[in-house]
C-alpha positions in Angstrom: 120.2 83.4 59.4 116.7 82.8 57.5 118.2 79.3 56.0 118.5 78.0 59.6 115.0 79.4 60.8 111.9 77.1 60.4 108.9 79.6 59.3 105.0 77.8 59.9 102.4 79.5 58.0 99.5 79.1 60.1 96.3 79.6 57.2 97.2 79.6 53.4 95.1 82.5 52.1 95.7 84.8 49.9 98.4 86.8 52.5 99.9 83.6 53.5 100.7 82.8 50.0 101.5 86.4 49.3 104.4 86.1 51.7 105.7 82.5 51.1 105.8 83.5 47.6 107.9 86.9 48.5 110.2 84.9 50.7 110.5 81.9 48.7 111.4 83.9 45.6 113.6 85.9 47.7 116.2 83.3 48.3 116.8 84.4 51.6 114.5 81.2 53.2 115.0 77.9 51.5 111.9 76.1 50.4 112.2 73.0 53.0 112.6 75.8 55.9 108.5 77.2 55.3 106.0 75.2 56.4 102.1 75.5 55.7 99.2 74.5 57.4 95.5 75.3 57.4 91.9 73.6 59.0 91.3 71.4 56.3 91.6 72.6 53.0 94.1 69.9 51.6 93.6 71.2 47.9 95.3 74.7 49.0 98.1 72.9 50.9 98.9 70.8 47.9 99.0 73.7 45.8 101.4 75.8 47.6 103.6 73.0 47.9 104.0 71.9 44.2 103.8 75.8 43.0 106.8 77.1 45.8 108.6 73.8 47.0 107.3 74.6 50.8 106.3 72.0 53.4 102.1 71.5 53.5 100.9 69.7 56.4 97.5 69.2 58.8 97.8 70.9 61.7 98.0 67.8 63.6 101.1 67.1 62.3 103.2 70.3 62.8 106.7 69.2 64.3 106.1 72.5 67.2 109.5 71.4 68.3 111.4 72.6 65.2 109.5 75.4 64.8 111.3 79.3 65.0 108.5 81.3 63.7 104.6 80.9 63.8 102.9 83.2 61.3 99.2 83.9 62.2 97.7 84.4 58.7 94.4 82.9 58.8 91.1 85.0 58.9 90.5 87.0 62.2 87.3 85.1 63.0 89.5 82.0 63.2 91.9 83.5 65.7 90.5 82.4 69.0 90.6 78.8 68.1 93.8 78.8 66.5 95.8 80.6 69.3 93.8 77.8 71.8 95.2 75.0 69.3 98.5 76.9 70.1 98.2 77.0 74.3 100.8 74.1 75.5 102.4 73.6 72.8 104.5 76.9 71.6 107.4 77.7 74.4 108.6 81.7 75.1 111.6 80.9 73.1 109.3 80.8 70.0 108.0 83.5 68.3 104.3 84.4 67.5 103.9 86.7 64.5 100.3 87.9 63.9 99.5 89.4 60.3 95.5 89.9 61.5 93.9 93.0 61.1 92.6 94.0 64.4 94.7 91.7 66.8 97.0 93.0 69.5 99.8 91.3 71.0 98.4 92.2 74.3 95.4 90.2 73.3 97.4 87.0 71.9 99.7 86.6 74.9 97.1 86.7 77.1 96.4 82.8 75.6 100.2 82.0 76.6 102.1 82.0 80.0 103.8 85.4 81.0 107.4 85.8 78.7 105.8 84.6 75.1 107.5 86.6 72.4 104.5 88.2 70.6 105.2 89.9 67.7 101.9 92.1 65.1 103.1 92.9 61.4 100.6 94.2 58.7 101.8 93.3 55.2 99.5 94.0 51.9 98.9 91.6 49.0 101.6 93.4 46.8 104.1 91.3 48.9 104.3 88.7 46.1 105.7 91.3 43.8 108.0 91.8 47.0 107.1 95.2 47.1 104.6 95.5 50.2 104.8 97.9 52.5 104.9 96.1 55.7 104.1 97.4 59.5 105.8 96.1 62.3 105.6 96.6 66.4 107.1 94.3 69.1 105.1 92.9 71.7 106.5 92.9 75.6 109.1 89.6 75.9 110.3 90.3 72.3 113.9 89.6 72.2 116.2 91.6 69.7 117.4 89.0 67.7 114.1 87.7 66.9 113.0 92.0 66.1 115.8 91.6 63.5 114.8 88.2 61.9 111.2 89.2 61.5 112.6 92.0 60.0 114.3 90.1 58.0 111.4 88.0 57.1 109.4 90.7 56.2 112.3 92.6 54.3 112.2 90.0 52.0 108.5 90.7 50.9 109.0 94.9 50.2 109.4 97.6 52.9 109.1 97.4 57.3 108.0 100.5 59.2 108.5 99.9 62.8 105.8 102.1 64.5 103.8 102.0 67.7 100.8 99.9 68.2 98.5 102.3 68.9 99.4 103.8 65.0 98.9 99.9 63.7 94.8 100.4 62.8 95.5 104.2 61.0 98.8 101.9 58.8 95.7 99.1 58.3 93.9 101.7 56.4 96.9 103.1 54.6 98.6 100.8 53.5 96.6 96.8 54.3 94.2 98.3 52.7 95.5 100.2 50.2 96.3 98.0 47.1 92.6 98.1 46.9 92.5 101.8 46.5 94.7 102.1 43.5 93.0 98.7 42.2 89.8 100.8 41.7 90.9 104.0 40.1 92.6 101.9 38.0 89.6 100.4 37.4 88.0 103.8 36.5 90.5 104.4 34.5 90.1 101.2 32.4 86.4 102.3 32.0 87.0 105.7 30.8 88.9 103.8 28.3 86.7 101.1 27.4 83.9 103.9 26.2 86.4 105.2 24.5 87.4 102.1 22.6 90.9 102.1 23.2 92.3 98.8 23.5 91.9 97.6 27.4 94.8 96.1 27.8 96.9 99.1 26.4 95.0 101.5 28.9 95.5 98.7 31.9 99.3 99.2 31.3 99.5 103.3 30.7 97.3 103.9 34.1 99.6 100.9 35.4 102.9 102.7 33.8 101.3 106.1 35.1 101.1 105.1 38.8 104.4 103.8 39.1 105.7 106.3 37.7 104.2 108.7 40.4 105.3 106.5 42.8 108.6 106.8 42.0 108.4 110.6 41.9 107.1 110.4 45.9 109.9 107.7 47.0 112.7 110.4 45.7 111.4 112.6 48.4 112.3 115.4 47.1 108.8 117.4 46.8 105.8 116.6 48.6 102.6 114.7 46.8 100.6 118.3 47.0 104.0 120.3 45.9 104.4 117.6 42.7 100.6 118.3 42.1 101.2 121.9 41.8 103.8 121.5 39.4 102.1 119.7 36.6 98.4 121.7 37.4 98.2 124.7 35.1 95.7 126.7 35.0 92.7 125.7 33.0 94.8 123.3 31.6 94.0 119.3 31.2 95.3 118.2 35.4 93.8 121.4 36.1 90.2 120.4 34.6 90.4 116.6 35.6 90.9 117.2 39.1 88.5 120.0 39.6 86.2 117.4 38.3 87.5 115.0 40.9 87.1 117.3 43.6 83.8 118.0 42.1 82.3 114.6 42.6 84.5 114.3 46.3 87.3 112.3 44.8 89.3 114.1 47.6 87.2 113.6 50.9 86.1 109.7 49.3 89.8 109.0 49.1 90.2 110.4 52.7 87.3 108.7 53.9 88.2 104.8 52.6 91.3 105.2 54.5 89.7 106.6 57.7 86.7 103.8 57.5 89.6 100.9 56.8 90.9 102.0 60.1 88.3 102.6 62.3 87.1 99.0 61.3 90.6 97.7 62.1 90.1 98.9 65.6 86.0 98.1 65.5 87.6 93.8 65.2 90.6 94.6 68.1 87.4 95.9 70.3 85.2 93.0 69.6 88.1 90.6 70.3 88.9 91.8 73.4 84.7 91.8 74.1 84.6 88.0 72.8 87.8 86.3 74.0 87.4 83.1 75.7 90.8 82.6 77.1 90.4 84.5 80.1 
C-alpha cells in the first residue's frame, strides 16, 4: 500500500526529517514515493535528498496531481500561508495531515471547500529512531482507508494513539514535548557525573541504559510507574534518599508542571489561530 502512495513533506525541519528518516528506513515507502519541499532553503532540500534518496523540490514545482498525502511540517507561524498556497490546488480525494502543534482540523478545512479529508497527528523527534510515540485524530470527511494509511505512515516512525481532539494539546505536552524532558535529567545526570570525574561519555550511556531500562519495565504493564517505585524504595536506603531530595527541591510538581505548561501553550497557539486566521 505505502509503495503506491506519493507522501509531500511540506517544510523540512527537524520533524519533517525525523519522519522521512523513520519511513524511509522503514522500507515500507520507497525513496522516489516522498517528496520534500520547503520556502526556500535549497541547502536543506539538497540534503535530505542525497542523505535519504527522497524527491526535493520548490514548491512551485510540486506535481499536486500525483500527490496522496500532504504532510504539514513546517513551523505553526507559517501555517496560514502555506494552507492559502494549498486553496485550489489539493482536491477532497487528497489527504491533509497536519503534525503542528496547536492546529485543528476544524481550523485547516475551513481554507478548503466542504468534504477535504483533514487529518492532525503529533509525532516527537524520537521518530528517527522509529520509536515516537505518535497521536492521531480524524477530521470530518476522513475516509477509512486513508485513517489506515496514515496509520500506516505513522506506524512506521514508533507507536499511534488514536484519541479525541479535544485530548490532542494534554498528548502535546506528554509526549511532543516529552523527549525534551528526559533530554534534561539526563543532562543532570551527566553533571552529577562530570563533578564527579567519571568519564562523560560512560555516565551519558548508564543514565541512557538506566532509562530504557525503566521504560521497558512500564511497557510490560504489569505494575504501575508508582507501584515499581515502591519496590526498589527502601527505607533510608539510596532511591529512598535521592528522591526525597527530589521531592525536596519540587522534582515532582516541576515534572508535573512542564507537562501542564507544554499543554496549555499547545492550546494558547490553536486560540490565537483561530483569533488571526485570514481565510474567513
Amino acid at each position: 500500500m505505502g509503495k503506491q502512495t506519493i507522501v509531500a513533506f511540506l517544510g523540512a525541519g527537524s520533524m519533517a526529517e525525523a519522519m522521512i528518516a523513520g519511513i524511509v528506513q522503514n522500507g515500507q515507502w520507497a525513496p522516489e514515493h516522498v517528496i520534500v519541499t520547503n520556502h526556500s532553503n535549497h541547502e536543506k532540500r539538497a540534503a535530505l535528498q542525497a542523505k535519504y534518496g527522497i524527491r526535493a523540490m520548490q514548491s512551485g514545482d510540486l506535481p499536486f496531481d500525483q500527490i496522496d498525502f500532504f504532510i504539514l511540517a513546517m513551523k505553526p507561524k507559517d501555517a496560514d500561508t502555506a494552507l492559502q498556497s494549498l486553496k485550489g490546488s489539493v482536491r477532497p480525494h487528497q489527504v491533509i495531515v497536519s503534525v503542528m502543534a496547536g492546529l485543528t482540523t476544524a481550523f485547516i478545512e475551513a481554507f478548503f471547500p466542504e468534504g477535504q479529508q483533514v487529518i492532525r497527528a503529533m509525532p516527537n523527534t524520537s521518530a528517527i529512531a522509529g520509536e515516537s510515540a505518535t497521536a492521531i485524530c480524524a477530521g470530518r470527511w476522513v475516509k477509512e482507508k486513508n485513517i489506515n494509511i496514515a496509520i500506516a505512515l505513522l506506524s512506521s516512525i514508533g507507536k499511534v494513539y488514536s484519541i479525541e481532539e479535544e485530548k490532542m494539546d494534554l498528548f502535546t505536552g506528554i509526549a511532543g514535548s516529552g523527549p525534551a524532558y528526559f533530554y534534561f535529567l539526563l543532562e543532570q545526570m551527566e553533571r552529577a557525573g562530570r563533578e564527579s570525574g567519571m568519564d562523560i561519555q560512560m555516565v551519558r550511556e548508564i543514565g541512557a541504559q538506566t532509562l530504557l531500562g525503566a521504560a521497558k519495565m512500564i511497557m510490560r504493564q504489569e505494575n504501575t510507574p508508582a507501584e515499581l517505585r515502591e519496590n526498589i524504595t527502601s527505607p533510608n536506603g539510596t532511591t529512598y534518599a535521592g528522591l526525597a531530595a527530589l521531592e525536596s527541591f519540587g522534582g515532582g510538581e516541576a515534572i508535573y508542571e512542564a507537562v501542564k505548561g507544554a499543554a496549555k501553550r499547545s492550546k494558547e497557539i490553536s486560540e490565537q489561530f483561530s483569533h488571526t486566521a485570514t481565510h474567513v
